[in-house]
C-alpha positions as CSV (number, residue, x, y, z in Angstrom):
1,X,120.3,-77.5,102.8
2,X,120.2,-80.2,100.4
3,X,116.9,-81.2,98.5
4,X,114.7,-83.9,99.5
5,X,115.6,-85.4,95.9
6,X,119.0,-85.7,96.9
7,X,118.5,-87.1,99.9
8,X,116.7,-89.7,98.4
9,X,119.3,-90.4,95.9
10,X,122.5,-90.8,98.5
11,X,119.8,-93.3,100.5
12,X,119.6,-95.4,97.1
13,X,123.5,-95.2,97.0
14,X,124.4,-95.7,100.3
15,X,122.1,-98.7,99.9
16,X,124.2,-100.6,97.2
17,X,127.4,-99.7,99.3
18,X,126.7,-100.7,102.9
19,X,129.9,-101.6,105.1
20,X,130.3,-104.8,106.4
21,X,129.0,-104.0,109.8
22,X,125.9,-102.6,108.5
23,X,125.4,-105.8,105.8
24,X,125.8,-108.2,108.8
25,X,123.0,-106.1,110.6
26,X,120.6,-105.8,108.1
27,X,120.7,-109.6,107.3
28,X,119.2,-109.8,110.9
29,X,117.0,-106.6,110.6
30,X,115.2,-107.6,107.4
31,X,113.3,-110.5,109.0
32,X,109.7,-109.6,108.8
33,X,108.3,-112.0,111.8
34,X,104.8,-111.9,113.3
35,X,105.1,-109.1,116.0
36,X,108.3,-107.7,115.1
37,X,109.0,-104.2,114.5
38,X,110.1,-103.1,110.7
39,X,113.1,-101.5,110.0
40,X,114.6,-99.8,107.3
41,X,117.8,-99.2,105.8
42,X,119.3,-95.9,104.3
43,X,116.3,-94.1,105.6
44,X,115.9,-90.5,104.5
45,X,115.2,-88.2,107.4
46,X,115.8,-85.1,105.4
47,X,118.2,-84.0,104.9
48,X,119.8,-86.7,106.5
49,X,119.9,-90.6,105.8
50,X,119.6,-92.7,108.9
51,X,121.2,-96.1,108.7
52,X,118.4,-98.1,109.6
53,X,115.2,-96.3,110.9
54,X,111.8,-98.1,112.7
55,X,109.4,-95.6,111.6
56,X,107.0,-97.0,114.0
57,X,109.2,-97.0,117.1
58,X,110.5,-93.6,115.8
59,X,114.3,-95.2,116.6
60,X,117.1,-94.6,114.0
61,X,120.2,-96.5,114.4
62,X,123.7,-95.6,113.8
63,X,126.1,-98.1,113.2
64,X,129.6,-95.5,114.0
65,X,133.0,-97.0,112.3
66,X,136.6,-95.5,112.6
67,X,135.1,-92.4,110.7
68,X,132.9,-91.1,113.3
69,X,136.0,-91.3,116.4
70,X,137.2,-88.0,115.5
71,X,136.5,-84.7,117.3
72,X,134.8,-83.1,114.4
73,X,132.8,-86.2,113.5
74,X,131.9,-85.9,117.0
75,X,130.6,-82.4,116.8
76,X,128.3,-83.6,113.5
77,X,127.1,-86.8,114.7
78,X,125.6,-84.4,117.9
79,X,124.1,-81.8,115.5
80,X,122.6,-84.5,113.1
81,X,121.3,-86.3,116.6
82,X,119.8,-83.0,117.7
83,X,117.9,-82.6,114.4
84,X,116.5,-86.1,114.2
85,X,115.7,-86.0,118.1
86,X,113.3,-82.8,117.3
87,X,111.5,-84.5,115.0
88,X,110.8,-87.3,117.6
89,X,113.3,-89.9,116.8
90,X,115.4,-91.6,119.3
91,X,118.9,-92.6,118.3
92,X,120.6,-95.7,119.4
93,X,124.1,-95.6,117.9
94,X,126.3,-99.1,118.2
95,X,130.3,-99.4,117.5
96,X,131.1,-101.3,114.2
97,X,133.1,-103.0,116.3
98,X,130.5,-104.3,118.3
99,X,128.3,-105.7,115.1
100,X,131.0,-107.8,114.0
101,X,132.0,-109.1,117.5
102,X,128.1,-110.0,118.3
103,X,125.8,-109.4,115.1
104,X,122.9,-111.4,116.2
105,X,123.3,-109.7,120.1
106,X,123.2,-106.0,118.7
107,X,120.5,-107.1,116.5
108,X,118.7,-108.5,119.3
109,X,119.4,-105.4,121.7
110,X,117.9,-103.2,118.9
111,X,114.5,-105.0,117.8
112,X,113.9,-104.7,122.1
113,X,114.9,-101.3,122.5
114,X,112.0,-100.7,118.7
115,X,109.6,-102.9,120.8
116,X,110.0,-101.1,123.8
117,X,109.2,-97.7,122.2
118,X,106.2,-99.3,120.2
119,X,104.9,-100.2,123.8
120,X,105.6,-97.1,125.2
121,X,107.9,-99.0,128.2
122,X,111.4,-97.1,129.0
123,X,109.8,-93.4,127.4
C-alpha cells in the first residue's frame, strides 16, 4: 500500500498535468459562489487520488478517458470505487468525451448531484 506521503506527492503532480477534459472541468469547478459546494482537484483519498472530490457532499468525480475502456481498467476502476464507497464517498464518473462535448452541462450536472448530497435529497 503506498504511503500517505506519496499519495500526496502524485496529487501535487497529477495537478500540474491535468488532461484537457479535466482542465476544461475544473475551470467551471473552481468558482467559489455563495451557496455552491467546493470541490477539489487531485484529492488524496489514500491511497488513491480522486480527480475532483466535494469533501462536503462526500462525491468524488472521475473524469474516465480512452485509458479506463479496457477490461482490466474496468476491474480497477471497481475496486478503487469499492474502497472510496466504504469510506462514504459516492462516485459519479463522466466520459472525457462528454466534458469536451458539453463542459459547462457536466459541470452543471455535478455541482446538482454535490448539492443534492449536501441536502440529503436522492440518498
Amino acid at each position: 500500500m503506498r504511503s500517505k506521503v506519496l499519495t500526496q506527492k502524485r496529487a501535487r503532480e497529477l495537478r500540474r498535468r491535468m488532461t484537457p477534459p479535466e482542465a476544461m472541468l475544473w475551470n467551471r469547478l473552481r468558482k467559489r459562489l455563495p451557496g455552491q459546494p467546493i470541490f477539489r482537484r487531485q484529492h488524496p483519498i489514500d491511497p488513491y487520488v480522486a480527480d475532483f472530490c466535494c469533501v462536503e457532499a462526500r462525491l468524488v468525480i472521475e473524469v474516465d478517458g480512452q485509458s479506463h475502456l479496457t477490461a482490466e481498467a474496468e476491474n480497477r476502476d471497481r475496486a478503487r470505487d469499492r474502497a472510496i464507497m466504504t469510506l462514504g464517498f459516492a462516485i459519479l464518473r463522466i466520459p472525457a468525451l462528454e466534458v469536451l462535448r458539453d463542459p459547462d452541462g457536466v459541470a452543471d450536472r455535478i455541482v446538482r448531484s454535490a448539492l443534492a448530497r449536501t441536502r440529503g435529497v436522492g440518498l
